[in-house]
Backbone as a chain_set.jsonl record, in Angstrom:
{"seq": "XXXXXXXXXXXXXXXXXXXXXXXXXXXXXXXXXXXXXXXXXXXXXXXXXXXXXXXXXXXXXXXXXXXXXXXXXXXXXXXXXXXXXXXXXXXXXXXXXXXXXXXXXXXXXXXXXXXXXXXXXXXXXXXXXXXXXXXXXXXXXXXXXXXXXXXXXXXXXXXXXXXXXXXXXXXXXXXXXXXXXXXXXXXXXXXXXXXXXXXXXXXXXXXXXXX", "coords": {"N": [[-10.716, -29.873, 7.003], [-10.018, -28.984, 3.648], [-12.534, -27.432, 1.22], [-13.186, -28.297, -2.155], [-13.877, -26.145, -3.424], [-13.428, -24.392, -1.664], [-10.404, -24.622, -2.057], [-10.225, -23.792, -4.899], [-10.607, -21.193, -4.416], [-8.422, -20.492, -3.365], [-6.703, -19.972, -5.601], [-4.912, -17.882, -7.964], [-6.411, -17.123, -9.77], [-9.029, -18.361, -9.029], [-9.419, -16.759, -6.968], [-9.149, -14.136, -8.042], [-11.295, -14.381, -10.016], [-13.806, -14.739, -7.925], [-13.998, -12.388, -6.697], [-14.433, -10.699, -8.838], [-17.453, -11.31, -9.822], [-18.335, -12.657, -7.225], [-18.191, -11.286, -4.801], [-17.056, -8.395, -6.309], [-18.939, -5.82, -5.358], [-18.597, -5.363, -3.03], [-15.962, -5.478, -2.536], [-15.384, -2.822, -3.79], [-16.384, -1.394, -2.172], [-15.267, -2.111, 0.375], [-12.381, -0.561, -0.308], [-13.189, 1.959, -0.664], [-13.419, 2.539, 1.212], [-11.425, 2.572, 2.621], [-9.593, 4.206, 0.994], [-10.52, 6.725, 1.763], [-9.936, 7.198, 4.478], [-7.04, 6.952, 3.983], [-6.387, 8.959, 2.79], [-7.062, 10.736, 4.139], [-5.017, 10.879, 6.301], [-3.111, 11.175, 5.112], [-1.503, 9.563, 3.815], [1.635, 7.944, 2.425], [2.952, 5.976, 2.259], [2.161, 2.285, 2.262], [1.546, -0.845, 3.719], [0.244, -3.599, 3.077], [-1.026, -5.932, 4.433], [-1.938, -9.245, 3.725], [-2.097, -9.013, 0.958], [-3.222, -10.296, -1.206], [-4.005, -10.845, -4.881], [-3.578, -8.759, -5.125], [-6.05, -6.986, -6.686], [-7.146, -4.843, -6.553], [-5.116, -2.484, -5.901], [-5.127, -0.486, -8.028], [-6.738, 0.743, -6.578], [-5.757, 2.041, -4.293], [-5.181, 4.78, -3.133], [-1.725, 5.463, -3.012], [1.495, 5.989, -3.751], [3.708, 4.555, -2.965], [3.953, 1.103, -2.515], [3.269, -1.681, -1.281], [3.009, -5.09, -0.476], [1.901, -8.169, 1.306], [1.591, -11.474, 1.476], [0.693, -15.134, 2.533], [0.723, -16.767, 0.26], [2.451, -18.145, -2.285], [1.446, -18.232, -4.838], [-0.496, -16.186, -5.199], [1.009, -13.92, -4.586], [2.795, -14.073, -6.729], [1.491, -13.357, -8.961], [0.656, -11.074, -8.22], [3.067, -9.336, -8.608], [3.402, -9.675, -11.539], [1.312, -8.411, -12.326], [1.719, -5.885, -11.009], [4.603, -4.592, -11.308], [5.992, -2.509, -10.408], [5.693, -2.416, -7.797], [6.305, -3.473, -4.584], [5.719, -6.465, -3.267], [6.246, -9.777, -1.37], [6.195, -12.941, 0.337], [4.761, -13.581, 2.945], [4.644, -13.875, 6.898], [2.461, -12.695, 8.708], [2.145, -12.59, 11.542], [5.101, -12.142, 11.761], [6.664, -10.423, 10.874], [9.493, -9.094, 8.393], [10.455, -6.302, 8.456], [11.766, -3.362, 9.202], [11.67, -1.943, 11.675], [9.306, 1.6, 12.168], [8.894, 1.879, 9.322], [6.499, 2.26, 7.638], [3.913, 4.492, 6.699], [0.742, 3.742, 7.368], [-0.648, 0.652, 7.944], [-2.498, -1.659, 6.652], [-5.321, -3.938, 5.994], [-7.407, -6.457, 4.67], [-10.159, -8.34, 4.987], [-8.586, -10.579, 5.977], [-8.726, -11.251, 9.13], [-10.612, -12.512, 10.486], [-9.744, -15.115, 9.686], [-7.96, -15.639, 11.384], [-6.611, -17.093, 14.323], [-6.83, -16.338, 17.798], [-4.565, -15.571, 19.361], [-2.77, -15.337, 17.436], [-3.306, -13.542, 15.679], [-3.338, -11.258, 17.698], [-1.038, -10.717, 17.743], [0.296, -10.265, 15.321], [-1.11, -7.939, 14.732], [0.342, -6.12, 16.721], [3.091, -6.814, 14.987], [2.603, -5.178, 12.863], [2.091, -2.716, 13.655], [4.33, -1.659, 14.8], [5.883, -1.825, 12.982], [5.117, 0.585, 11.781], [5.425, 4.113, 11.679], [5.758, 6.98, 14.402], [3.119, 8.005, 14.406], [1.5, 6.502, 13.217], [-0.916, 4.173, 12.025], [-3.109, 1.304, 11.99], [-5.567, -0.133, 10.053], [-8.524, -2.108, 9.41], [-10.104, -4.09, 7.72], [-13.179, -5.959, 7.867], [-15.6, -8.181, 5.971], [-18.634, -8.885, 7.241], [-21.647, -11.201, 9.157], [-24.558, -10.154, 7.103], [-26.535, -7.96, 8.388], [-28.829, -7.456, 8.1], [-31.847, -9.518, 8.621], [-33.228, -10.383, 6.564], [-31.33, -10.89, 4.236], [-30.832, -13.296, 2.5], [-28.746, -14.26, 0.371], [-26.725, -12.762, 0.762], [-25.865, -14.293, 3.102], [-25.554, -16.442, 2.672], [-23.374, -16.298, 0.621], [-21.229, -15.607, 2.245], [-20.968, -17.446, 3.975], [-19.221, -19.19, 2.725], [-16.987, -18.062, 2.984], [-16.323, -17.792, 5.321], [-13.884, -18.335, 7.881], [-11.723, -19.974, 10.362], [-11.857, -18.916, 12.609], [-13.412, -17.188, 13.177], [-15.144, -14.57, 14.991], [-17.808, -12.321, 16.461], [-18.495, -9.413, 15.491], [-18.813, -7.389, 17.48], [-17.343, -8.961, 19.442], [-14.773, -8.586, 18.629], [-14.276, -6.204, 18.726], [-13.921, -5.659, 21.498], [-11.802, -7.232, 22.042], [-9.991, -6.573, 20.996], [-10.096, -3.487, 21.877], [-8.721, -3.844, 24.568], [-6.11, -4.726, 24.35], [-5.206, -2.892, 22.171], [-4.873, 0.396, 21.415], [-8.029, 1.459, 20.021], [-9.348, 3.073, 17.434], [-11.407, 3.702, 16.318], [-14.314, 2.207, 15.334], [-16.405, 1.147, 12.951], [-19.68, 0.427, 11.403], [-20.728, -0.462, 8.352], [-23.094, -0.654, 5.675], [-22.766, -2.983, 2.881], [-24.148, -4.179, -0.219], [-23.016, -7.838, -1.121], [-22.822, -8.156, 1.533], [-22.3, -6.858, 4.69], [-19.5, -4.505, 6.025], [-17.55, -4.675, 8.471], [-15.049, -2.06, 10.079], [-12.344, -1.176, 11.868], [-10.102, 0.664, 13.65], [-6.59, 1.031, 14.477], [-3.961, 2.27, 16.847], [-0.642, 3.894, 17.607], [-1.248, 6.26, 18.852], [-3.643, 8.436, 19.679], [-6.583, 9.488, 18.486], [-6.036, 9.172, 15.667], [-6.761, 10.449, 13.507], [-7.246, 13.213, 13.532], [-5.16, 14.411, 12.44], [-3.565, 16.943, 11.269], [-2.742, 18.347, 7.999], [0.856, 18.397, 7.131], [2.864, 20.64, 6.721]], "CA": [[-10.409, -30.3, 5.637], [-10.504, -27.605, 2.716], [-13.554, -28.69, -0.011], [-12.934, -27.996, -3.633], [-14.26, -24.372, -3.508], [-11.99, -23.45, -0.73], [-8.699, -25.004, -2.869], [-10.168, -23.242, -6.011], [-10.567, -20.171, -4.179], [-7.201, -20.225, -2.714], [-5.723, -20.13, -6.863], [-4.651, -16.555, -8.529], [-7.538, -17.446, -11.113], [-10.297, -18.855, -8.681], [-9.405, -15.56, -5.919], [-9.98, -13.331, -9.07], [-12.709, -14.308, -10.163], [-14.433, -14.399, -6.889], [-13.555, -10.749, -6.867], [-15.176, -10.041, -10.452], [-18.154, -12.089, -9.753], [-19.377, -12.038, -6.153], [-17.292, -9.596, -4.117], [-16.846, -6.451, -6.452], [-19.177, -4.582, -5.073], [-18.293, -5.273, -1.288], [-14.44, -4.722, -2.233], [-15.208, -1.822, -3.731], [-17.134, -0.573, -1.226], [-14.16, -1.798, 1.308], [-11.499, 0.017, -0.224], [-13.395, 3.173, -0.973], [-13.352, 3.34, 2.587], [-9.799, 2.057, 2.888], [-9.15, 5.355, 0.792], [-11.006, 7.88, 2.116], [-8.713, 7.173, 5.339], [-5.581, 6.994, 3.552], [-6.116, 10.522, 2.29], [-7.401, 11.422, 5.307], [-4.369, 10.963, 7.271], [-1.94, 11.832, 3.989], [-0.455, 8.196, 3.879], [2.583, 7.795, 1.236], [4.296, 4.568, 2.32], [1.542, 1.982, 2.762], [1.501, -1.694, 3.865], [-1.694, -4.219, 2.727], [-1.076, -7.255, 4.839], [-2.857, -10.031, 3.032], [-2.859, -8.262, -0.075], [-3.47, -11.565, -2.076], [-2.944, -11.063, -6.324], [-3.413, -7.126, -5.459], [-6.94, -7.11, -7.632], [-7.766, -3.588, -6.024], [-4.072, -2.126, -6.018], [-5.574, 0.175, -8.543], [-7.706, 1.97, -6.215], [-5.389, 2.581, -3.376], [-4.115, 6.471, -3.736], [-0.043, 5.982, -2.555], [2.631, 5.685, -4.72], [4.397, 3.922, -2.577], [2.73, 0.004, -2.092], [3.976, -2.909, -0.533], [1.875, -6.139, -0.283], [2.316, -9.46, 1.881], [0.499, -12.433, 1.501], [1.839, -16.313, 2.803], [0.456, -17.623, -0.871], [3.041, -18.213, -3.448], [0.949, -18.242, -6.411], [-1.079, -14.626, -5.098], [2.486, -12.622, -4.739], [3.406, -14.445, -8.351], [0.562, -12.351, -9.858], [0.216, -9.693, -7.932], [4.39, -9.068, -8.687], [3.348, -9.33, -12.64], [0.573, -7.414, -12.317], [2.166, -4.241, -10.698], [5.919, -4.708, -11.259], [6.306, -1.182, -10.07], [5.268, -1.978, -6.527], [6.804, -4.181, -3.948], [5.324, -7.89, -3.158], [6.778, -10.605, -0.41], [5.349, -14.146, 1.143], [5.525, -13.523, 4.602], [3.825, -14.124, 7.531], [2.015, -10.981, 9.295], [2.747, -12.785, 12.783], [6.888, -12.102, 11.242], [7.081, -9.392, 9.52], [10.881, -8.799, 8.213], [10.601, -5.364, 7.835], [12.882, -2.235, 10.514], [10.362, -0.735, 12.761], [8.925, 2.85, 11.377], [9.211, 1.737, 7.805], [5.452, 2.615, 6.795], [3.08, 5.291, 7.659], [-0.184, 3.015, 7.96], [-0.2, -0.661, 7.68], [-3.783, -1.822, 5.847], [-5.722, -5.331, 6.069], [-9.17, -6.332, 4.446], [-10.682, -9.794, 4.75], [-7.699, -11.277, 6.708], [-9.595, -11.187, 10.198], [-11.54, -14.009, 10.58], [-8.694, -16.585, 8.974], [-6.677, -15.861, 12.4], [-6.742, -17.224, 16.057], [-6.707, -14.938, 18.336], [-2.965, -15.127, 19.563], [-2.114, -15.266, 15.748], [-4.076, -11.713, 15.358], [-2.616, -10.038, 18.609], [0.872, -10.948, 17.45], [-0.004, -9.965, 14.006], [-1.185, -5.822, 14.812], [1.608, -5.688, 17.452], [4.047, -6.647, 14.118], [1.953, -4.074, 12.368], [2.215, -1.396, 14.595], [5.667, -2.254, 15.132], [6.315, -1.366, 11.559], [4.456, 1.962, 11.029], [5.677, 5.21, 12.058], [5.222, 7.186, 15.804], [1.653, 8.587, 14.865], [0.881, 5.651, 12.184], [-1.919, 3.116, 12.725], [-3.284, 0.149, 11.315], [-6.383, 0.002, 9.686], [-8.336, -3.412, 9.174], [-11.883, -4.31, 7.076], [-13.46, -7.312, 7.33], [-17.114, -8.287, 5.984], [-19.645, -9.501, 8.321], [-22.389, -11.693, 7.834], [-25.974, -9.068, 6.849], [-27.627, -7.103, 9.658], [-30.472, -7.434, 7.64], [-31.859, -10.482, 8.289], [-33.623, -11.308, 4.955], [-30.876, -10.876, 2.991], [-30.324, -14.618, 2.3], [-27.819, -14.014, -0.617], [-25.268, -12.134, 1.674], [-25.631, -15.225, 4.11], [-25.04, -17.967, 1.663], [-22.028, -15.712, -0.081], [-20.52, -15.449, 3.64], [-20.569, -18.715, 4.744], [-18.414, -19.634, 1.658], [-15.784, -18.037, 3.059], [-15.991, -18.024, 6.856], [-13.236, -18.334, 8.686], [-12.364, -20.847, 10.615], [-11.638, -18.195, 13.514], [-14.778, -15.987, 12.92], [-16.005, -13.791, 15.803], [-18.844, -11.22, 15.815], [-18.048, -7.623, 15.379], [-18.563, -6.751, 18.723], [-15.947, -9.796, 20.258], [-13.294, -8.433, 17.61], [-14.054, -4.662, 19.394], [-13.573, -5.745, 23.12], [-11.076, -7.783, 21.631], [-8.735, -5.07, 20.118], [-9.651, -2.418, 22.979], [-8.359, -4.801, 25.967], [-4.823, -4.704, 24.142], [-4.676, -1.82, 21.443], [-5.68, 2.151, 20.815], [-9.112, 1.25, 18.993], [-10.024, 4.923, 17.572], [-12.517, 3.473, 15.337], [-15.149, 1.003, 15.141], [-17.776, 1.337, 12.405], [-19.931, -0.698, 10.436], [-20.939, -0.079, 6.682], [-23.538, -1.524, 5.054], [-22.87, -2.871, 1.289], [-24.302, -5.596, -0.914], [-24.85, -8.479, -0.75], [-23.309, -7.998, 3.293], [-21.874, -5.795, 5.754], [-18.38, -4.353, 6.757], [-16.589, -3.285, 9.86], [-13.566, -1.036, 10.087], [-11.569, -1.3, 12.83], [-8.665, 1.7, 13.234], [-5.54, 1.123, 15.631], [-3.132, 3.6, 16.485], [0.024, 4.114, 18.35], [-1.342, 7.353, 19.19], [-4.651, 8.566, 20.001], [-7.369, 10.402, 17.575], [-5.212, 9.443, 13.819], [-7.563, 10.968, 12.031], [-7.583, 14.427, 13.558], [-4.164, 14.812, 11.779], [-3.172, 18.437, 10.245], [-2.024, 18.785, 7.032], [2.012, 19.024, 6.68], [3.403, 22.451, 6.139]], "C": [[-11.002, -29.3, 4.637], [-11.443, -28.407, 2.017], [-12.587, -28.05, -1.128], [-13.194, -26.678, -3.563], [-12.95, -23.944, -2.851], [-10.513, -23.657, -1.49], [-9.014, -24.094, -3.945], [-10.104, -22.08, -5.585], [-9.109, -19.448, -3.614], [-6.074, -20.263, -4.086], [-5.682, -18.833, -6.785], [-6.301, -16.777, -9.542], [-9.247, -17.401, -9.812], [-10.535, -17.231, -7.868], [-10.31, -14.173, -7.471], [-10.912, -13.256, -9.479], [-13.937, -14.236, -9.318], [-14.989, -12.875, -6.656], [-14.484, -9.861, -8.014], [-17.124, -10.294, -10.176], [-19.072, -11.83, -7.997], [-18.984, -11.306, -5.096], [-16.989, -8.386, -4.433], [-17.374, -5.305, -6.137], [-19.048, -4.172, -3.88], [-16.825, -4.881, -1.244], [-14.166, -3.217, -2.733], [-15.292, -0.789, -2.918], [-15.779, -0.278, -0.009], [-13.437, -0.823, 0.955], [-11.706, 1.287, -0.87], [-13.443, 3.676, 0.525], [-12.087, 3.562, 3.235], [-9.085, 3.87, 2.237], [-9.526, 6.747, 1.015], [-10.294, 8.227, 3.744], [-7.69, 7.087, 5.35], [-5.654, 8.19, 2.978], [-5.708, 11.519, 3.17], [-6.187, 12.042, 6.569], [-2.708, 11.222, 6.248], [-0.847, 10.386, 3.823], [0.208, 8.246, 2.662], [3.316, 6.667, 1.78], [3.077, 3.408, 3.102], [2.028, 0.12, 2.486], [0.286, -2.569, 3.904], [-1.035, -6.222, 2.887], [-2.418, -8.23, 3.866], [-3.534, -9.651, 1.783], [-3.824, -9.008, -1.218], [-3.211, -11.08, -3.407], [-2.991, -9.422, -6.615], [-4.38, -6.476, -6.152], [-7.012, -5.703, -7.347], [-6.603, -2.482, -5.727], [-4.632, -0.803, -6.662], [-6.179, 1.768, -7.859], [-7.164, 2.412, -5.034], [-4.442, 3.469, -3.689], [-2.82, 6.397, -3.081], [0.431, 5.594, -3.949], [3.369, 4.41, -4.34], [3.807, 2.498, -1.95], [3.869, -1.093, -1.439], [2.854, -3.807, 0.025], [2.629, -7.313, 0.245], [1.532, -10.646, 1.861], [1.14, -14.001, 1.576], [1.184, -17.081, 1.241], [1.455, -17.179, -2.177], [2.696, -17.713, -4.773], [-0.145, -16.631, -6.276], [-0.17, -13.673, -5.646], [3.001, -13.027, -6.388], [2.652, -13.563, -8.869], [0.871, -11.097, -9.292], [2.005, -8.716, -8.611], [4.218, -8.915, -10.685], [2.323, -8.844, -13.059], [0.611, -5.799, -11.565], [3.733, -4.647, -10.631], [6.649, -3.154, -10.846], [6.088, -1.186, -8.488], [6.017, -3.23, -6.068], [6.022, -5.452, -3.227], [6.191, -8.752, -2.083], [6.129, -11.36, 0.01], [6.21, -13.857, 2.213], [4.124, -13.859, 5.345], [3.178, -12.879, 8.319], [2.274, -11.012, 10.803], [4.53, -12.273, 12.826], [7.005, -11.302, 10.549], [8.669, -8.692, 9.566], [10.951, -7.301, 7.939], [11.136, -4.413, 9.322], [11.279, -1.842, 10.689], [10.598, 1.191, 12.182], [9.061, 2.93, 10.553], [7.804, 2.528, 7.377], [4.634, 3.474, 7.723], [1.439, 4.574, 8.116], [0.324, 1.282, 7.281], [-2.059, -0.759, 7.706], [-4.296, -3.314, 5.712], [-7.638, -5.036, 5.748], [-9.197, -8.101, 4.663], [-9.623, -11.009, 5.501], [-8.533, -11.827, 8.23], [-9.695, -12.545, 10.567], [-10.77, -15.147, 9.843], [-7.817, -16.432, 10.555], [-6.769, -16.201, 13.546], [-6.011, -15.893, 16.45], [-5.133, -14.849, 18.894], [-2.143, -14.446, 18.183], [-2.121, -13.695, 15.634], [-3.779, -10.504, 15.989], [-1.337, -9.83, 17.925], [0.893, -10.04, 15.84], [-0.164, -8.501, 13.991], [-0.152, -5.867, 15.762], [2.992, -5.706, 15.955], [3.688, -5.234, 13.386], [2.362, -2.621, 12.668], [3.872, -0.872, 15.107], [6.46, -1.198, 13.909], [5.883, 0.152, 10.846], [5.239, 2.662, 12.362], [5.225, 5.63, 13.488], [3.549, 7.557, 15.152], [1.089, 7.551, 13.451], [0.212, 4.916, 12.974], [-1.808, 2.261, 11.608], [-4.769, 0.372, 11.041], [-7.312, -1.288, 8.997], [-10.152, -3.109, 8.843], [-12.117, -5.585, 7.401], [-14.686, -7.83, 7.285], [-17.678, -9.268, 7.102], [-20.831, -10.735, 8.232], [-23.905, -10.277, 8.274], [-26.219, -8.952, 8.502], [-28.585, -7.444, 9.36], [-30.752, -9.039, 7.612], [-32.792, -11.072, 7.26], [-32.849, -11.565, 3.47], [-29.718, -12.687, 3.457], [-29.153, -14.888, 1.547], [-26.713, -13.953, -0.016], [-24.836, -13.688, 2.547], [-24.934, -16.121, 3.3], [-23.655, -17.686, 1.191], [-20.991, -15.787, 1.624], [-20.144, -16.327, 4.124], [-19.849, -19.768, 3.834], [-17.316, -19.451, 1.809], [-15.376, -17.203, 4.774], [-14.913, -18.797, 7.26], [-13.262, -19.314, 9.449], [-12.113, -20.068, 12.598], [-12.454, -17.116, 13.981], [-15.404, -15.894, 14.398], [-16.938, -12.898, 15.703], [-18.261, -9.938, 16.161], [-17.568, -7.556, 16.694], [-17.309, -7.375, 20.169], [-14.767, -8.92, 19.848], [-13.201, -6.908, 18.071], [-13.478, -4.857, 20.572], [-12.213, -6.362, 22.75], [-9.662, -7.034, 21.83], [-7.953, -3.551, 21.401], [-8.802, -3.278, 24.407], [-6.628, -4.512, 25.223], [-4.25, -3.924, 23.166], [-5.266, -0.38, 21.853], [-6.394, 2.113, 19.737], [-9.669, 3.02, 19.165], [-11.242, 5.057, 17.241], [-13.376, 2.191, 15.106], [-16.578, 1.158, 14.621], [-18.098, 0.279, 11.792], [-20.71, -0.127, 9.358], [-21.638, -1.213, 6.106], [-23.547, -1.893, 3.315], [-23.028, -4.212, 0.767], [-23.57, -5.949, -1.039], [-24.623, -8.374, 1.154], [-22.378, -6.947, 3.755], [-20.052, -5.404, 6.058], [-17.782, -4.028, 7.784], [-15.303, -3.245, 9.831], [-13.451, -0.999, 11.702], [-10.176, 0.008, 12.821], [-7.773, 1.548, 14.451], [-4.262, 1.916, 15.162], [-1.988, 3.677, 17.524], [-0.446, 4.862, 19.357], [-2.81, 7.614, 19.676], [-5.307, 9.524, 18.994], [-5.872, 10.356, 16.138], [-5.891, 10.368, 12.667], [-7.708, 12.374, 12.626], [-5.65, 15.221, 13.221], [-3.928, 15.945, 11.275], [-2.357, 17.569, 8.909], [-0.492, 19.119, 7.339], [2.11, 20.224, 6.063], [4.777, 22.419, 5.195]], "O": [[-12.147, -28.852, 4.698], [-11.432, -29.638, 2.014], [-11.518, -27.463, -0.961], [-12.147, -26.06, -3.754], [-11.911, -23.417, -3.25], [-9.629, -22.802, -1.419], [-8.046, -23.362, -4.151], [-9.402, -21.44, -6.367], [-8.831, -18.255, -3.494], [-4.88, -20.497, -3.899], [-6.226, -18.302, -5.817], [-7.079, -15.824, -9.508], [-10.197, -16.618, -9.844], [-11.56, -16.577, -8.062], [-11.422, -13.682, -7.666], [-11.574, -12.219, -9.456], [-14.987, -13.782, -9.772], [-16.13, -12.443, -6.494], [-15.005, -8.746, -7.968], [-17.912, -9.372, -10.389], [-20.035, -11.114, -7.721], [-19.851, -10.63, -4.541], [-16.723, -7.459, -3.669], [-16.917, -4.178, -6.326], [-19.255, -3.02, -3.498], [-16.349, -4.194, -0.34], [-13.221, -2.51, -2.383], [-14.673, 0.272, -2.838], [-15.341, 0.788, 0.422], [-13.559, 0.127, 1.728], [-10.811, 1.814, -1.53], [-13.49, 4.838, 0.93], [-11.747, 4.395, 4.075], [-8.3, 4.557, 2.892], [-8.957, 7.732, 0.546], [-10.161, 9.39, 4.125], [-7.058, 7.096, 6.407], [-4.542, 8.483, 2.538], [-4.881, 12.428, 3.242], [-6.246, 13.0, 7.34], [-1.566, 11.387, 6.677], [0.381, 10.393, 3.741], [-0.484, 8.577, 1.699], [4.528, 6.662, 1.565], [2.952, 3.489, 4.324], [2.633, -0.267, 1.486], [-0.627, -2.317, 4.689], [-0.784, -7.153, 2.122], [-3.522, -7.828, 3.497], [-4.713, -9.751, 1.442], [-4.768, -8.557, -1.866], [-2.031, -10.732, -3.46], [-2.677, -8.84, -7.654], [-4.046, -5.334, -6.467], [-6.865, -5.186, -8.455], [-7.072, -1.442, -5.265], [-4.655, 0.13, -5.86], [-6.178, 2.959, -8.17], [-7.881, 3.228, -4.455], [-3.35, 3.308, -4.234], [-2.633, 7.416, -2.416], [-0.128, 5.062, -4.908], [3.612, 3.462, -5.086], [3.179, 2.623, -0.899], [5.087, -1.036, -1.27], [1.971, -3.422, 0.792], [3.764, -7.564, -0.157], [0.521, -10.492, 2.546], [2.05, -14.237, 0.781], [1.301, -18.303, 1.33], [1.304, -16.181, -2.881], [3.349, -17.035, -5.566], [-0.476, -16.07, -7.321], [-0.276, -12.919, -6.613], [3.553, -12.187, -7.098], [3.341, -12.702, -9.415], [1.326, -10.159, -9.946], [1.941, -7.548, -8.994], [4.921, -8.043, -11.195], [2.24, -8.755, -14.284], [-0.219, -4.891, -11.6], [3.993, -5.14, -9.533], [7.832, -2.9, -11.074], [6.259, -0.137, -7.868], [6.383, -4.038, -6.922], [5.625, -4.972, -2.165], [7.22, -8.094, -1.924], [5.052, -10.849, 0.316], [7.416, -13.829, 2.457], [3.007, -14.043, 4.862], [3.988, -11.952, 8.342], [2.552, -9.987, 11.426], [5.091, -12.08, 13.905], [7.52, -11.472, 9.444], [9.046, -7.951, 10.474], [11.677, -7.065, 6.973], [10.848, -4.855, 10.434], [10.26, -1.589, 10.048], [11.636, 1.799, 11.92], [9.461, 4.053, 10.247], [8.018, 3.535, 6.702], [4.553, 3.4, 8.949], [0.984, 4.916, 9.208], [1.218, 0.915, 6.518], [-2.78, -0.15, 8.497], [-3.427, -4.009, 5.185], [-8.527, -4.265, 6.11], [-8.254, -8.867, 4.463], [-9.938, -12.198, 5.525], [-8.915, -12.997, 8.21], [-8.873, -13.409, 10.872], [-11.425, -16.109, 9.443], [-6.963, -17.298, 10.745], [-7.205, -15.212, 14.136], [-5.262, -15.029, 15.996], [-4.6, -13.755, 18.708], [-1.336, -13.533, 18.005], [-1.189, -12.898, 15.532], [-3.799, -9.347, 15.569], [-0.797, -8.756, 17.66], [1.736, -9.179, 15.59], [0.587, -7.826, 13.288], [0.696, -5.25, 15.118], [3.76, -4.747, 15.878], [4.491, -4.301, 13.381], [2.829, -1.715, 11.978], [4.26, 0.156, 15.661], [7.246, -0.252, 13.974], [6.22, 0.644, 9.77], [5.549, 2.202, 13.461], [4.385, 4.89, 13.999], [2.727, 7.07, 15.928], [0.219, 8.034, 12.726], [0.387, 4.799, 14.187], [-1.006, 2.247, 10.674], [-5.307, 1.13, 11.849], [-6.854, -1.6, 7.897], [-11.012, -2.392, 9.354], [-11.208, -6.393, 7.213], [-15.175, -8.066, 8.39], [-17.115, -10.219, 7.644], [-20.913, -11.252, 7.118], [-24.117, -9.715, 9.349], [-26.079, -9.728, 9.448], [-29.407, -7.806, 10.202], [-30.142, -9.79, 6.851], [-33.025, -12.281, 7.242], [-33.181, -12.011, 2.371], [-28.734, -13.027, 4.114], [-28.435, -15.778, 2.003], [-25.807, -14.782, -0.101], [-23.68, -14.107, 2.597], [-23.743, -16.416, 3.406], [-22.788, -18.557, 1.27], [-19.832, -16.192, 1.531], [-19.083, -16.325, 4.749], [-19.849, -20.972, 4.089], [-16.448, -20.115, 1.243], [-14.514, -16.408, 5.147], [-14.967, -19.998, 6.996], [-14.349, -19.869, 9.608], [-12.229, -20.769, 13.604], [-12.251, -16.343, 14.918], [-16.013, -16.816, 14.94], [-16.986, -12.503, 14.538], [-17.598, -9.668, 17.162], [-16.4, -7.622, 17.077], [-16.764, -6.848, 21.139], [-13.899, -8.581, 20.652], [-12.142, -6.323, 17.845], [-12.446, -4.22, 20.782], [-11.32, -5.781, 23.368], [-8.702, -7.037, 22.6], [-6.884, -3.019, 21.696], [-8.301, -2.457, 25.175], [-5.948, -3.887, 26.036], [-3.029, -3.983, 23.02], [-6.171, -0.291, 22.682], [-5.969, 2.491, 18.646], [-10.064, 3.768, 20.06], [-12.043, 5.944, 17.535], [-12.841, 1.186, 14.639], [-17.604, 1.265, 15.292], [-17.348, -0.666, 11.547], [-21.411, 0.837, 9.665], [-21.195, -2.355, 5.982], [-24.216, -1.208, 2.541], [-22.35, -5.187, 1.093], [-22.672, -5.123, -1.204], [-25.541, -8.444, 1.972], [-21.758, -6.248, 2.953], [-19.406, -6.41, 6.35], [-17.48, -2.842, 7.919], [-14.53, -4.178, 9.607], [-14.353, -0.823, 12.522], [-9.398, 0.065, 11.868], [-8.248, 1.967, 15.506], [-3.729, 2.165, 14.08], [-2.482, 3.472, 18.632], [-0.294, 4.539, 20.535], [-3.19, 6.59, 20.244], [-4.572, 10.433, 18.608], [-5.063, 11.234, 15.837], [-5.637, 10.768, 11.531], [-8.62, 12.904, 11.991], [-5.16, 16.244, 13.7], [-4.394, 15.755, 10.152], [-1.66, 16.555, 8.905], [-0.391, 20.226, 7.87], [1.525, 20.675, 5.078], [5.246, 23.467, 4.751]]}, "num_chains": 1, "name": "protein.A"}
């Protein structure tokens, strides 16, 4: 049963402000990492499963965007807050889109909302959908390493999952049925992230430059 937080957090208004308030410096942190691997590998056609109202749209370097999220009232904003970019309620287990449409396919904070069949099915659509040497690329905070940071804990368990594994399940996890290239963890107030990188291919990130 959702409480009141979880319904308010699940508005365009309540998600935002969350965002402003006690996540901006952990989403920044995510998707400064989110773009230092979308450079990295020269991405121009990107996909941000679970984009929700798009708050961080801003800071991801393509031109070319495309966001999915199964909440009505997210894709309503996020669609009049970038009317230049492409929006859809879908499911990430279903994704309607031709196979080799995008060169990476991108997920933050989704993770831990999915059973684990949900989540296989979900990067197989993914992967499905990106290009021969495209991957997928997935964030999702942790709770603190550090264990005195009480703050991080309390902020974390606000919006735990009701599918939440620890890092290291969601690695064995991934390698048993994908091409895991990457598995780091990043520490940023008030808690922790790990990056996850899957790949058709092997080594995405030792990419050349186009000629």
């Amino acid at each position: 049963m959702k409480t009141n937080a979880h319904q308010f957090l699940e508005t365009s208004f309540g998600y935002d402000l969350s965002q402003r308030v006690l996540a901006y410096f952990l989403s920044k942190k995510s998707v400064k990492e989110l773009s230092k691997r979308l450079k990295k590998v020269f991405a121009k056609n990107v996909l941000d499963i679970g984009c929700a109202t798009a708050f961080y749209r801003d800071d991801i370097p393509v031109k070319n965007f495309t966001g999915i999220d199964i909440s009505n009232d997210f894709i309503k904003t996020a669609k009049k807050r970038f009317p230049g970019d492409k929006f859809f309620v879908m499911d990430s287990a279903n994704l309607t889109f031709p196979k080799d449409t995008f060169d990476t396919v991108i997920s933050k904070g989704v993770l831990h909302h999915l059973p684990e069949k949900k989540l296989i099915k979900s990067i197989k659509e993914s992967l499905r959908v990106t290009r021969r040497k495209g991957h997928v690329i997935i964030l999702d905070a942790i709770q603190p390493i550090d264990s005195w940071n009480i703050f991080g804990k309390f902020l974390r368990n606000l919006d735990q999952g009701h599918n939440i594994l620890h890092s290291s399940d969601y690695k064995s996890l991934l390698k048993k049925h994908f091409i895991l290239d990457e598995f780091k963890i990043y520490s940023s107030f008030p808690y922790d992230i790990c990056i996850y990188t899957i790949s058709k291919s092997k080594n995405p990130f030792s990419t050349s430059k186009p000629q």
